[in-house]
C-alpha positions as CSV (number, residue, x, y, z in Angstrom):
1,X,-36.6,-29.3,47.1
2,X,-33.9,-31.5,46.7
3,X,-31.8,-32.6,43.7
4,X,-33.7,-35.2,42.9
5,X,-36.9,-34.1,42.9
6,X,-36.0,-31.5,40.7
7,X,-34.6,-33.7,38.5
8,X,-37.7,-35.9,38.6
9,X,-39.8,-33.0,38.0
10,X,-38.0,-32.0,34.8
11,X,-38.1,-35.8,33.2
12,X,-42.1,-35.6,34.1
13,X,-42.4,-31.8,32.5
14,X,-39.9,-32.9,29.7
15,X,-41.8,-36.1,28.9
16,X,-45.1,-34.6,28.9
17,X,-44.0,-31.6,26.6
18,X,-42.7,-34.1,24.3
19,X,-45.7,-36.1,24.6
20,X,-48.3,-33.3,24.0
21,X,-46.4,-32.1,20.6
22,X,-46.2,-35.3,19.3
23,X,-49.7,-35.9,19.8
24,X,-50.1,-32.7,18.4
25,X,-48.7,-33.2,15.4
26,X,-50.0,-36.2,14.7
27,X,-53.2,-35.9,14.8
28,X,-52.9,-32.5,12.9
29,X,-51.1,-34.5,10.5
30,X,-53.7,-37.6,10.3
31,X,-56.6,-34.9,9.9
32,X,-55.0,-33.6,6.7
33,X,-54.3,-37.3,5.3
34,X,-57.5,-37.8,6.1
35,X,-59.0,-34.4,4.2
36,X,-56.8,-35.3,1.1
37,X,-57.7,-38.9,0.7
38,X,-59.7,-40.2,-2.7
39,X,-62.5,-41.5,-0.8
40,X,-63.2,-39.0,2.0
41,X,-65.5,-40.3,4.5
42,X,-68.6,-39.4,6.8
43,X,-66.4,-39.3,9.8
44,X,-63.4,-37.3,8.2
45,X,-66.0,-34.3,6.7
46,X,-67.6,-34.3,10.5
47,X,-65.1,-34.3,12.9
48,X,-63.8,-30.7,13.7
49,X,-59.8,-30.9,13.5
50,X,-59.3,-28.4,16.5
51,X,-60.8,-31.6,18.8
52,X,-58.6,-34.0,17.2
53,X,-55.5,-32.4,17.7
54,X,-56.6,-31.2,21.5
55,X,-57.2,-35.3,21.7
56,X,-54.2,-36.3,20.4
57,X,-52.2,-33.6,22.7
58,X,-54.2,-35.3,25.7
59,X,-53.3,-38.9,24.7
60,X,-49.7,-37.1,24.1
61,X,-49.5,-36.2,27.5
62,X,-50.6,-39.4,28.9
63,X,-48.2,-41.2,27.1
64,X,-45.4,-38.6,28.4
65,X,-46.7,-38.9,31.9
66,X,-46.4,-42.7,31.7
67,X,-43.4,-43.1,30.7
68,X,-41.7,-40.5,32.5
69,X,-43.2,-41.9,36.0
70,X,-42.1,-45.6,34.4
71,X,-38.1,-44.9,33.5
72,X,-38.4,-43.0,37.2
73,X,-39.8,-46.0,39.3
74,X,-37.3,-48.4,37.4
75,X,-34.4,-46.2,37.4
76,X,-35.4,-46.3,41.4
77,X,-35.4,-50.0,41.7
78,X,-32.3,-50.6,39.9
79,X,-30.3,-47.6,42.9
């Protein structure tokens, strides 16, 4: 493996990492805005906050993913 696949490899990993506890956290923290609000509705007392957060860390990585593969492929067509 060469230099700069390694290097690419560890702005995807990095990214996505970054992505996932982001998406983490804020979805854990919209679940508990959402438990602590003066009018709580249907959807906040039914949804299980273990799901959100595994959702949010999914759209976290995603996001990571995406932009990691996008400052790659522009970073290459600017070489």
């Amino acid at each position: 493996m060469d230099l700069q696949t390694k290097r690419l490899l560890l702005l995807v990993v990095s990214c996505c990492v970054i992505g996932i506890v982001f998406g983490g956290v804020i979805s854990w923290t919209q679940s508990n805005t959402c438990l602590q609000a003066s009018n709580i509705t249907s959807q906040c007392l039914t949804q299980n906050p273990i799901e959100k957060i595994i959702q949010g860390m999914g759209t976290g990585l995603g996001a990571g993913a995406g932009a990691a593969f996008g400052i790659a492929w522009q970073f290459n067509h600017k070489s």
